[in-house]
C-alpha positions as a Markdown table, in Angstrom:
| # | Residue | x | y | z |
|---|---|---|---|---|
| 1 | Unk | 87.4 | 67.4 | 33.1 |
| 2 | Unk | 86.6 | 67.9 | 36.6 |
| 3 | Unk | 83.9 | 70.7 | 36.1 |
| 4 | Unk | 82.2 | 68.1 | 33.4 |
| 5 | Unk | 82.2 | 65.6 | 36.4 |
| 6 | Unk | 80.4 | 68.5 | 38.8 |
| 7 | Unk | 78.0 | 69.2 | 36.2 |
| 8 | Unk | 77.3 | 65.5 | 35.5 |
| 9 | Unk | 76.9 | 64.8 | 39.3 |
| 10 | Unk | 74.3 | 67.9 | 39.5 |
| 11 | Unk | 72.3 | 66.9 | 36.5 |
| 12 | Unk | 71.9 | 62.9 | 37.9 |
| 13 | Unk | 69.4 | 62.4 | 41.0 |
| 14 | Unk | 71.8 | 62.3 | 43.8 |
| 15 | Unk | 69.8 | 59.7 | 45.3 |
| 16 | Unk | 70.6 | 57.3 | 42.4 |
| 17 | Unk | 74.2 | 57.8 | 42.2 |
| 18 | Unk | 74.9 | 56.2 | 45.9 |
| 19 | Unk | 76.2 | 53.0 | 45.7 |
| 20 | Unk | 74.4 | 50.5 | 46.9 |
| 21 | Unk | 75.4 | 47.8 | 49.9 |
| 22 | Unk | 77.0 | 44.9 | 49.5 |
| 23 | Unk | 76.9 | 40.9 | 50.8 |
| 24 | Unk | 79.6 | 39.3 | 51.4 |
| 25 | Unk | 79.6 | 35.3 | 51.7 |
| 26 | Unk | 82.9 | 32.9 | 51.9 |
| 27 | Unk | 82.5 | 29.3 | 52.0 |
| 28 | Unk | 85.4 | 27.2 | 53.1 |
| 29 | Unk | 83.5 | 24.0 | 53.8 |
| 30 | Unk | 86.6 | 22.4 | 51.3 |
| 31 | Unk | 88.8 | 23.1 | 53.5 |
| 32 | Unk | 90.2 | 20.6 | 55.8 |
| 33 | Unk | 90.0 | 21.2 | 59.7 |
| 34 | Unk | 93.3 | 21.1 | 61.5 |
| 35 | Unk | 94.1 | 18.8 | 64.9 |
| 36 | Unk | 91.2 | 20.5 | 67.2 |
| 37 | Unk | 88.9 | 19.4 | 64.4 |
| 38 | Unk | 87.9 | 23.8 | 64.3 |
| 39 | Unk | 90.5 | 25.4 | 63.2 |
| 40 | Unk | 92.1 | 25.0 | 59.5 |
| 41 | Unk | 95.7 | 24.8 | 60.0 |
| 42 | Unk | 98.2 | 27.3 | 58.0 |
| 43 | Unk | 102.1 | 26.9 | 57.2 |
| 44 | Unk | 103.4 | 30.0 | 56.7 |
| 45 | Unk | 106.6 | 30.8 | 54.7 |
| 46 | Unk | 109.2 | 30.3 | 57.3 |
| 47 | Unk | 111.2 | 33.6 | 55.7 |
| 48 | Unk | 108.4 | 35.2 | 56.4 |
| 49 | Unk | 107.6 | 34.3 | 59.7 |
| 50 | Unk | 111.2 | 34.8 | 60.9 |
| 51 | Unk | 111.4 | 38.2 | 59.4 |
| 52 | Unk | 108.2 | 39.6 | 60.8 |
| 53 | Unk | 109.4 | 38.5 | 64.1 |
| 54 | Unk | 112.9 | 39.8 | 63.9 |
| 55 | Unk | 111.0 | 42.9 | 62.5 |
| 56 | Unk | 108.9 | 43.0 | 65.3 |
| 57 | Unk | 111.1 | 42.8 | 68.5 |
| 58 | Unk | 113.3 | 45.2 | 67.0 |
| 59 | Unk | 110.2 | 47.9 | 66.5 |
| 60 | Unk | 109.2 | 46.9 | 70.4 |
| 61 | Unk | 112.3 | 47.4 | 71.6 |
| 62 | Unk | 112.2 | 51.0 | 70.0 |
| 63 | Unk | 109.1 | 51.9 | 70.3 |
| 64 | Unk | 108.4 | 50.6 | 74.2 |
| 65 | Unk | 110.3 | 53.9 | 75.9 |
| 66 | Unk | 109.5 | 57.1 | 76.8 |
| 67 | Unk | 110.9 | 59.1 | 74.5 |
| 68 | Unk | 111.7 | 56.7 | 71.3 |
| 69 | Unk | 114.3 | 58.0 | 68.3 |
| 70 | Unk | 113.8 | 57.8 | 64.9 |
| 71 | Unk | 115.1 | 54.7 | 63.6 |
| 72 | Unk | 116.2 | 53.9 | 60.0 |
| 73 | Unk | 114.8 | 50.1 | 59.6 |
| 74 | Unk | 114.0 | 50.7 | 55.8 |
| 75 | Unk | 116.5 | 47.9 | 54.8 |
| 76 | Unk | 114.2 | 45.7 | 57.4 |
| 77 | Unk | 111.3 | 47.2 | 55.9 |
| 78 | Unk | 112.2 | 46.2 | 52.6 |
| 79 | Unk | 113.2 | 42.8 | 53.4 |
| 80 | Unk | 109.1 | 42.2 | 54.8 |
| 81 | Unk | 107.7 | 43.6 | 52.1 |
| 82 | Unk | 109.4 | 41.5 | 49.4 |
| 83 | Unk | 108.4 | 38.3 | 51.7 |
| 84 | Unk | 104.9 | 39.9 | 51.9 |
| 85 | Unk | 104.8 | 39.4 | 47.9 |
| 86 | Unk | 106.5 | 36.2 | 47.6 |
| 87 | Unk | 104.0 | 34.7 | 49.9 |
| 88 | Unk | 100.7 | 36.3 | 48.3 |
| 89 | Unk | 101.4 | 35.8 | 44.9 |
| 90 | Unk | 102.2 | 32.2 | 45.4 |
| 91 | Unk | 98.6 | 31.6 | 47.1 |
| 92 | Unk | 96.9 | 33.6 | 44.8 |
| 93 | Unk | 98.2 | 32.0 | 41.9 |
| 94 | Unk | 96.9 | 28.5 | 43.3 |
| 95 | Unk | 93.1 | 29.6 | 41.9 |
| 96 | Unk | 94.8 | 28.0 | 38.6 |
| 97 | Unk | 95.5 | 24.7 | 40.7 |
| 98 | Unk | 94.0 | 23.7 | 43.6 |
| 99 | Unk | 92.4 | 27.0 | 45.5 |
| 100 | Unk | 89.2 | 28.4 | 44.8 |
| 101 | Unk | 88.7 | 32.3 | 45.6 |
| 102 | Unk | 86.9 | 32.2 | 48.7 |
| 103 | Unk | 89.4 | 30.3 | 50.2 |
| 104 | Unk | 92.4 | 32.4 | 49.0 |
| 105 | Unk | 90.7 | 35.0 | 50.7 |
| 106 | Unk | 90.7 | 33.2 | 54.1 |
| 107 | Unk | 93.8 | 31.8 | 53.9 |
| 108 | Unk | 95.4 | 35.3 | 53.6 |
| 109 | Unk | 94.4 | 36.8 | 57.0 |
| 110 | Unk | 97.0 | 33.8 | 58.4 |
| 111 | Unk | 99.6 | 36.1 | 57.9 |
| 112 | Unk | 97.2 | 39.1 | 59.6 |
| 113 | Unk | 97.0 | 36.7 | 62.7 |
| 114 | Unk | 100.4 | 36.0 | 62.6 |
| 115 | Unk | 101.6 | 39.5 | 62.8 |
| 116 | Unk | 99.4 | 40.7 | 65.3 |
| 117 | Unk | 100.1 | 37.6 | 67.7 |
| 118 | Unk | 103.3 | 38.4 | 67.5 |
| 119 | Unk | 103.0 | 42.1 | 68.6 |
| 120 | Unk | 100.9 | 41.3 | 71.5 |
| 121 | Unk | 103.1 | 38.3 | 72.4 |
| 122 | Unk | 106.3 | 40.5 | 72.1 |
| 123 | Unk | 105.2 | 42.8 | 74.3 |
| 124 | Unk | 103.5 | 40.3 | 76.9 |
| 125 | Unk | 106.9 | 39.1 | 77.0 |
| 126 | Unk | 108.4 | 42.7 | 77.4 |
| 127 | Unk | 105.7 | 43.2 | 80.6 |
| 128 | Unk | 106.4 | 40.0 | 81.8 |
| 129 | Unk | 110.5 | 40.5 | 82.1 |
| 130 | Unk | 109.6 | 43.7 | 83.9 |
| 131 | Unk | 107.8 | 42.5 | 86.4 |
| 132 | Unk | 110.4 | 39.4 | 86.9 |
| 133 | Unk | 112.7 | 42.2 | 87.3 |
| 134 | Unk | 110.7 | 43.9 | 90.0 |
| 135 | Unk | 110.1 | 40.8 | 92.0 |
| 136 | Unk | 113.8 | 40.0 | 92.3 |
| 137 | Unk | 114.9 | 43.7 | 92.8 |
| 138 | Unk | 112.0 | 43.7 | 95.9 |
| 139 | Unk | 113.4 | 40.6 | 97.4 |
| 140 | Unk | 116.7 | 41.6 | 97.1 |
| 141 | Unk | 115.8 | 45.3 | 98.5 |
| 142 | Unk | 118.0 | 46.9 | 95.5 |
| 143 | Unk | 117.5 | 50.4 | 94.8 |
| 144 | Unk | 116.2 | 49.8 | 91.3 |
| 145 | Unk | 112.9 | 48.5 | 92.2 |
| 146 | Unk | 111.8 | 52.0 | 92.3 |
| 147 | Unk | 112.8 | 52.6 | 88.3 |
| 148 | Unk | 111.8 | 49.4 | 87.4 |
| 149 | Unk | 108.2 | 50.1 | 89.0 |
| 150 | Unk | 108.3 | 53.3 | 87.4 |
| 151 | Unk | 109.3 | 51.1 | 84.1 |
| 152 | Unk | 106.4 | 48.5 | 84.0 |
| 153 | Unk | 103.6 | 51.5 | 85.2 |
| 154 | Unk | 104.6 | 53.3 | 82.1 |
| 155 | Unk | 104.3 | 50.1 | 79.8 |
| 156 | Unk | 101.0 | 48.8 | 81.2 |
| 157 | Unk | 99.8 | 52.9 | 80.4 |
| 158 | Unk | 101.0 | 52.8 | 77.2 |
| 159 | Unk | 100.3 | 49.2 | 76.3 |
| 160 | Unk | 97.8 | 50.2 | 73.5 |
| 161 | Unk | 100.0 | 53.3 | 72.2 |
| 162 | Unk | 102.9 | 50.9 | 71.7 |
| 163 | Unk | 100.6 | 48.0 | 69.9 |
| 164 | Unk | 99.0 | 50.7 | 67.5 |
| 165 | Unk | 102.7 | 52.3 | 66.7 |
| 166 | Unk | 104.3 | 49.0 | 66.1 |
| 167 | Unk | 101.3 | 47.3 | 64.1 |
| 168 | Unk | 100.9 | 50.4 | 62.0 |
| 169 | Unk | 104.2 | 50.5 | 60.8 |
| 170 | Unk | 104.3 | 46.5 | 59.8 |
| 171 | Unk | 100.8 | 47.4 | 58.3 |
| 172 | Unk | 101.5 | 50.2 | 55.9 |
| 173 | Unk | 104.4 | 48.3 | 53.9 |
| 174 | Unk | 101.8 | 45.6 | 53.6 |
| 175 | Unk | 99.4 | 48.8 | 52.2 |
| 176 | Unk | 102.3 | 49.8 | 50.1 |
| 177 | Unk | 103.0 | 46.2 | 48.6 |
| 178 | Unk | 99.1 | 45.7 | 48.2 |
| 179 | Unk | 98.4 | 49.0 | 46.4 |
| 180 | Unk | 101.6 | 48.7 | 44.5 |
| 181 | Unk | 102.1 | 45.3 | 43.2 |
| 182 | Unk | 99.3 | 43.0 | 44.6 |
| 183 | Unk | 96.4 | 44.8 | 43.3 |
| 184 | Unk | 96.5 | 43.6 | 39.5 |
| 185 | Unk | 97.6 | 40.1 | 40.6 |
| 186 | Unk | 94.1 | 40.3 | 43.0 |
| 187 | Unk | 92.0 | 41.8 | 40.0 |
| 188 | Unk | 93.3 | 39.0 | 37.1 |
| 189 | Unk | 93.1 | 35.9 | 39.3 |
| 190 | Unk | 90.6 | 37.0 | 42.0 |
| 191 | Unk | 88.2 | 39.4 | 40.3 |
| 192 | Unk | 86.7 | 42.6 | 41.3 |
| 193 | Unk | 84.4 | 41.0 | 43.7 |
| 194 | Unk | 87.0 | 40.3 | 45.8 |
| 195 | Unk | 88.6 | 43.5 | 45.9 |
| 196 | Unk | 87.8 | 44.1 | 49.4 |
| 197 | Unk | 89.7 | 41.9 | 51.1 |
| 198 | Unk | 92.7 | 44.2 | 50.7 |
| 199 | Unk | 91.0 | 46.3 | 52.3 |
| 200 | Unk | 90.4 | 44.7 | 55.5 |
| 201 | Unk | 94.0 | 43.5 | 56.1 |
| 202 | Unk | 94.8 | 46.6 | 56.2 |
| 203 | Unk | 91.9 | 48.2 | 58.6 |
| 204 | Unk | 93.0 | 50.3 | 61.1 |
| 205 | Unk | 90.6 | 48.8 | 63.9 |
| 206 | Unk | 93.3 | 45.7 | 64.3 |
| 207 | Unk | 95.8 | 47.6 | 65.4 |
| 208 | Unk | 95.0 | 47.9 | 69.0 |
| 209 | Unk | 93.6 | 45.5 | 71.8 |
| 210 | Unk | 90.8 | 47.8 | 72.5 |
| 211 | Unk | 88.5 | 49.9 | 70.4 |
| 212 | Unk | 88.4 | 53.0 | 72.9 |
| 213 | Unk | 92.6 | 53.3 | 72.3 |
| 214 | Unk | 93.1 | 56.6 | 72.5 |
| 215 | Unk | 95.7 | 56.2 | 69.2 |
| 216 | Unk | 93.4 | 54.5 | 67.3 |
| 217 | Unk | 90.6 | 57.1 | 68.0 |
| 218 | Unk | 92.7 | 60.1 | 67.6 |
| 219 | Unk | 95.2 | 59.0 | 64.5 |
| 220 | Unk | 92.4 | 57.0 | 62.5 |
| 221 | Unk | 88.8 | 57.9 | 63.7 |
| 222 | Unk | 86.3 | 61.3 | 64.9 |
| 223 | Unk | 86.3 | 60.7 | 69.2 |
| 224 | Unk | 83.3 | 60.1 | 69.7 |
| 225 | Unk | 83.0 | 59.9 | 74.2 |
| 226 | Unk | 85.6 | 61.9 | 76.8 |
| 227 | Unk | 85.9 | 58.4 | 78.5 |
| 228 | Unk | 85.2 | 56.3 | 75.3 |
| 229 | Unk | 82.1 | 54.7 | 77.5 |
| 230 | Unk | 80.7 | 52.2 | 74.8 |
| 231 | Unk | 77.1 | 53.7 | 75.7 |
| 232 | Unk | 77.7 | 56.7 | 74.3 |
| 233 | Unk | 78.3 | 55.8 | 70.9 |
| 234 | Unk | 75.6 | 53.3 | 71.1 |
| 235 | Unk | 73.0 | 55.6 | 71.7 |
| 236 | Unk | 74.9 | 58.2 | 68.9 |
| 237 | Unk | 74.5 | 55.8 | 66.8 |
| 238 | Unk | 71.1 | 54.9 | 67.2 |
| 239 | Unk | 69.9 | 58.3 | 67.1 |
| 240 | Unk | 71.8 | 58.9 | 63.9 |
| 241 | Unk | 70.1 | 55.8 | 62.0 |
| 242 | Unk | 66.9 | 57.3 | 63.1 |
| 243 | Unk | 67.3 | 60.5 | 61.8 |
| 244 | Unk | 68.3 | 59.6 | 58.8 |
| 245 | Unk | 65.8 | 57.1 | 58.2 |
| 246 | Unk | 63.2 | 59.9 | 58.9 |
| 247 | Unk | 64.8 | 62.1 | 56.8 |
| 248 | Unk | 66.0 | 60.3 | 54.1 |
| 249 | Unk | 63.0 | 57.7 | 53.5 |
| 250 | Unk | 64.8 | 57.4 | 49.7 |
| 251 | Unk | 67.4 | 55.6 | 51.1 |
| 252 | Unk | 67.0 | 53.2 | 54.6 |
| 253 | Unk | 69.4 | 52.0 | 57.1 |
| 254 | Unk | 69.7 | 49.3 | 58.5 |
| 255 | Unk | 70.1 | 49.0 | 62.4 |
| 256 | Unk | 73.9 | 48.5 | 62.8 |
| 257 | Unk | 72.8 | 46.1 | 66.0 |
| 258 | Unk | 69.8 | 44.3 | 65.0 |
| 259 | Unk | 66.6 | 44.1 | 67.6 |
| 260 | Unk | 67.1 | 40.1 | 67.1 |
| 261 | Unk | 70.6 | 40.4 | 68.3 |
| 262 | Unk | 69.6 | 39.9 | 72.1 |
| 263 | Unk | 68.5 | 36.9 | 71.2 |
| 264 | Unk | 70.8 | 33.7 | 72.6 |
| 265 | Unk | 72.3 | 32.7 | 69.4 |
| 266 | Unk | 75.3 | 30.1 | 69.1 |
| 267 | Unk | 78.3 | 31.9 | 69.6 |
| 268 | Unk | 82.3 | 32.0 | 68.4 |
| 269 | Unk | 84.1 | 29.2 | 70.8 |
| 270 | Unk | 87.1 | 30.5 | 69.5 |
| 271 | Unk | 87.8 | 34.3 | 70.1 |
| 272 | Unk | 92.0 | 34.5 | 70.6 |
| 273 | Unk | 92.4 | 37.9 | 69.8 |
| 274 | Unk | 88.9 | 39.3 | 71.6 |
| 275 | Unk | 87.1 | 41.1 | 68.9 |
| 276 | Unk | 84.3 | 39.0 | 68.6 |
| 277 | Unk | 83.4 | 39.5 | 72.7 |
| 278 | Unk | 84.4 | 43.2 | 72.3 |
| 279 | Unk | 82.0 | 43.9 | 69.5 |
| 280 | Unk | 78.9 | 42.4 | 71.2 |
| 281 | Unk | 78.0 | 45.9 | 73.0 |
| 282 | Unk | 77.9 | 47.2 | 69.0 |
| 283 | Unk | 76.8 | 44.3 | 66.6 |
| 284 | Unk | 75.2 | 42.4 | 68.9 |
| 285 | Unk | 76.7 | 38.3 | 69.1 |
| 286 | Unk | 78.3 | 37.0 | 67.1 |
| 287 | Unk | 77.1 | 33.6 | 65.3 |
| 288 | Unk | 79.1 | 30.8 | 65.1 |
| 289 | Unk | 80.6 | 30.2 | 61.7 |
| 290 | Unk | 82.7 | 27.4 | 60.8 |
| 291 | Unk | 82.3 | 27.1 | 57.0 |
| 292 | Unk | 80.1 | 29.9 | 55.5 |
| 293 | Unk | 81.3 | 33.7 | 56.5 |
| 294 | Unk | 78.6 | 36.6 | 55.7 |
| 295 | Unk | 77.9 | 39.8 | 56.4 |
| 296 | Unk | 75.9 | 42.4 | 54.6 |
| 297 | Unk | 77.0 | 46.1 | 54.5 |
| 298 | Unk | 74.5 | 48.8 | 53.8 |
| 299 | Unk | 75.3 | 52.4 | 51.7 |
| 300 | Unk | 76.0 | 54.3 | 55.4 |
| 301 | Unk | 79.2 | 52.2 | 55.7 |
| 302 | Unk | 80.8 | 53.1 | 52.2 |
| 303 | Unk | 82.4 | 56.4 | 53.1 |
| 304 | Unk | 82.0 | 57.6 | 49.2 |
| 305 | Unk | 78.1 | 58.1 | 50.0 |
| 306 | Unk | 78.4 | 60.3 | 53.2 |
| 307 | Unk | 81.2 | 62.1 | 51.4 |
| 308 | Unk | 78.7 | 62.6 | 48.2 |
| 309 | Unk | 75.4 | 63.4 | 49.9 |
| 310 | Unk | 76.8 | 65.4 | 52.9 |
| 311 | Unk | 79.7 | 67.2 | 51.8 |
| 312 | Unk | 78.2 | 71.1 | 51.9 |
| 313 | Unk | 80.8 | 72.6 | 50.5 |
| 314 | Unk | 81.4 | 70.5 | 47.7 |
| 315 | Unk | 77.8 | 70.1 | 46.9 |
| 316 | Unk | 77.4 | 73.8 | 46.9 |
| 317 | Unk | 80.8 | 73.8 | 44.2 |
| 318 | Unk | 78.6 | 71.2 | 42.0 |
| 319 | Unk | 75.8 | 73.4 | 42.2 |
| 320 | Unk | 77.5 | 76.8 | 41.0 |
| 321 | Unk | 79.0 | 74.7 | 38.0 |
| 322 | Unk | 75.0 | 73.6 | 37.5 |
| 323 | Unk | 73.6 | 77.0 | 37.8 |
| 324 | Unk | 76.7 | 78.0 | 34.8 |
| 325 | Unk | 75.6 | 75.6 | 32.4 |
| 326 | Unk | 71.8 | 75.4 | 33.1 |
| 327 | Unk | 70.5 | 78.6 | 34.2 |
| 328 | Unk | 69.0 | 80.2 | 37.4 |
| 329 | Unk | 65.5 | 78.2 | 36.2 |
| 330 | Unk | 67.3 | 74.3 | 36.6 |
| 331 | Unk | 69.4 | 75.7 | 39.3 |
| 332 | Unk | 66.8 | 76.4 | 41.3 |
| 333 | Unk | 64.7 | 73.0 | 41.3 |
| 334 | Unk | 68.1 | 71.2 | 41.7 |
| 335 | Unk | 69.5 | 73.4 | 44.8 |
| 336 | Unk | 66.0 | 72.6 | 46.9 |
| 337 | Unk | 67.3 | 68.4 | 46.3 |
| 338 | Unk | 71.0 | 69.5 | 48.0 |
| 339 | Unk | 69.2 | 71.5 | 50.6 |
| 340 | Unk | 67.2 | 68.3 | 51.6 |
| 341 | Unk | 70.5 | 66.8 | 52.2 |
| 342 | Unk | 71.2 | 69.5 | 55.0 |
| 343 | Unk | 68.8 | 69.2 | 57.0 |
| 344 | Unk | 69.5 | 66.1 | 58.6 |
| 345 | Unk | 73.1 | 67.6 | 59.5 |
| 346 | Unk | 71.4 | 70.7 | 61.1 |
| 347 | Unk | 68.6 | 69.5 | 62.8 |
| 348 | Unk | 71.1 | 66.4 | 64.6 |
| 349 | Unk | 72.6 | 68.5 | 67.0 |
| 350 | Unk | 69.5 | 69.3 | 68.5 |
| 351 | Unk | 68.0 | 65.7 | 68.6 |
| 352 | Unk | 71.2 | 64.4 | 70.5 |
| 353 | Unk | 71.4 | 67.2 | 73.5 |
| 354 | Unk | 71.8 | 65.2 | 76.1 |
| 355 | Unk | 74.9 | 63.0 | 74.5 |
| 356 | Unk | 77.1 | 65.8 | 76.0 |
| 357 | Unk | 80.4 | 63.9 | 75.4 |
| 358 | Unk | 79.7 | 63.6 | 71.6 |
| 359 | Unk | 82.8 | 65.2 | 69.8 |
| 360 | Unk | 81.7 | 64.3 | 66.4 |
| 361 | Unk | 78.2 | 63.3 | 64.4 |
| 362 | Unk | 77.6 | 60.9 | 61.5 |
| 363 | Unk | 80.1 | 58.5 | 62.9 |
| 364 | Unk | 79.9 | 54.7 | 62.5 |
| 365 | Unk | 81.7 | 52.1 | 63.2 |
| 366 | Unk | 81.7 | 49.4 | 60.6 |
| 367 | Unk | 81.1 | 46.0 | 60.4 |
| 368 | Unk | 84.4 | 45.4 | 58.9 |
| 369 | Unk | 85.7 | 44.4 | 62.3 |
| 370 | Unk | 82.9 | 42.0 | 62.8 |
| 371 | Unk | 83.7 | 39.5 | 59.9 |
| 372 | Unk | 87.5 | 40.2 | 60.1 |
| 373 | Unk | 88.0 | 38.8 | 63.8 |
| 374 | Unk | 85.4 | 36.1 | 62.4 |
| 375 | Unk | 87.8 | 35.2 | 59.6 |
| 376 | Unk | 90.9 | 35.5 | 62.2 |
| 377 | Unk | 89.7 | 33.6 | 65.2 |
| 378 | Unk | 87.2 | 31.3 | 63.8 |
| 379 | Unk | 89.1 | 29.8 | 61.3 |
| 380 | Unk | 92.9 | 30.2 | 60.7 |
């Protein structure tokens, strides 16, 4: 089965088995604004609410020292994800009342919001004793304001480490209940066009308060700077979408911050969590959007088409299975297509010399976190 798939991949132009982009567009404009006349207002399941914030003092409280154990909260664990389902299959079963689709999908990153609130408030709060603590140990002149200094340096260091932990354990039982018992509810009611909204409730990029977190960069994506300067993957970037565009003239990219973008445009009032101000330096500003949502992805941001057309070694595996079945004649014509695809790879190094902190090449960031702080702070 799998060597008819390698022979099937060889025999097909490469070029015409990449998937193509996709547009995404939400209207909400049925939806009725909330007090501030901006926001849509969201009642949560209070169940849920109080168990993802008994969940998540308990994980700060374990995860916010030095050296943390290895807690057994699967009975907590459980209890979240079976709220988790309650609450998604009773909105998603409103399409058959009084919900269309597009504003399902909205309506769901309420509980995203919520979580991630939550974390950062609970370990505001955390900081915030901490230094109360320090003030009244300095005015008291006790001999613990030296620990508890200690004590609130190593939580302001660590600020980011202890978001990512905390929100990535909270976020893979919602993976677990979305790729275990949500996904068939999602594909009868919702469709398959809206199978990417799983997806982005569950994106890594959320986890932290900033995108140069050392745990997000080292645990989910390639480093791409030393001191995560946001010029240095800018201009990474840039030269990568050159290259390929030179390259590869059967398939263009499009510029991940458009030339237009420095253009004053009407921006997000609303920006809670600070994703749409800390993606400006990569996507350019962000419009405002208070009842249509869009964004348009091109074929570099759907990881399937960098693993197909620059994956060597399994290209090279697909072309020995070719060579097998079609002889040295076909083999021949079809290897000087693959080798093409390698010389963008080879000759990148080269063209991006002076980038000496680069770790890593044909690394993008994608727009994912764009529209998902756009959904979070511009609506819910």
């Amino acid at each position: 089965m799998e060597e008819a798939e390698k022979s099937s991949e060889a025999a097909s132009n490469i070029y015409d088995m990449v998937k193509p982009g996709q547009s995404i567009e939400i209207t909400i404009d049925t939806l009725a604004k909330g007090i501030d006349n901006y926001h849509i207002d969201v009642r949560l399941s209070k169940r849920f609410s109080s168990d993802v914030k008994k969940l998540i003092a308990l994980l700060v409280s374990q995860v916010a020292v030095p050296r943390p154990k290895n807690w057994d909260n699967s009975r907590q664990f459980e209890k979240l994800r079976d709220r988790y389902l309650d609450l998604m299959t009773v909105l998603i079963h409103r399409v058959k009342t009084d919900l269309k689709a597009d504003e399902i999908c909205l309506l769901q990153f309420a509980t995203i919001k919520h979580i991630l609130q939550f974390t950062r408030k609970s370990l505001d709060n955390e900081l915030r004793n901490v230094k109360s603590r320090l003030s009244e140990n300095r005015n008291r002149g006790s001999s613990e304001s030296l620990a508890t200094d200690q004590r609130l340096f190593w939580l302001k260091k660590n600020y980011d480490n202890i978001l990512y932990n905390v929100n990535k354990q909270v976020f893979s039982q919602l993976q677990r209940v979305e790729e275990r018992q949500l996904f068939a509810i999602r594909e009868q009611f919702l469709g398959e066009e809206y199978a990417y909204a799983a997806n982005l409730l569950i994106n890594p990029l959320l986890y932290t308060s900033e995108l140069s977190s050392l745990a997000l960069l080292l645990n989910e994506f390639s480093m791409w700077s030393w001191n995560a300067e946001d010029s240095g993957f800018i201009e990474l970037n840039d030269k990568v979408e050159k290259l390929l565009n030179k390259r590869m003239t059967q398939l263009q990219i499009a510029p991940l911050k458009p030339q237009s973008s420095d253009e004053s445009v009407t921006t997000e009032i609303h920006d809670e969590l600070g994703g749409l101000f800390m993606l400006q330096a990569y996507l350019g500003q962000a419009e405002d959007t208070k009842t249509t949502i869009a964004e348009s992805f091109g074929w570099f941001e759907i990881p399937e088409n960098v693993e197909l057309l620059f994956n060597i070694q399994k290209n090279s595996e697909i072309l020995a299975q070719f060579r097998k079945e079609h002889g040295f004649g076909k083999w021949w014509g079809k290897r000087r297509e693959f080798k093409v695809l390698e010389k963008p790879l080879r000759s990148f190094p080269n063209s991006c010399e002076r980038i000496k902190h680069c770790l890593s090449y044909l690394l993008r960031i994608t727009c994912d976190a764009l529209y998902i702080q756009q959904f979070l702070n511009s609506s819910t």
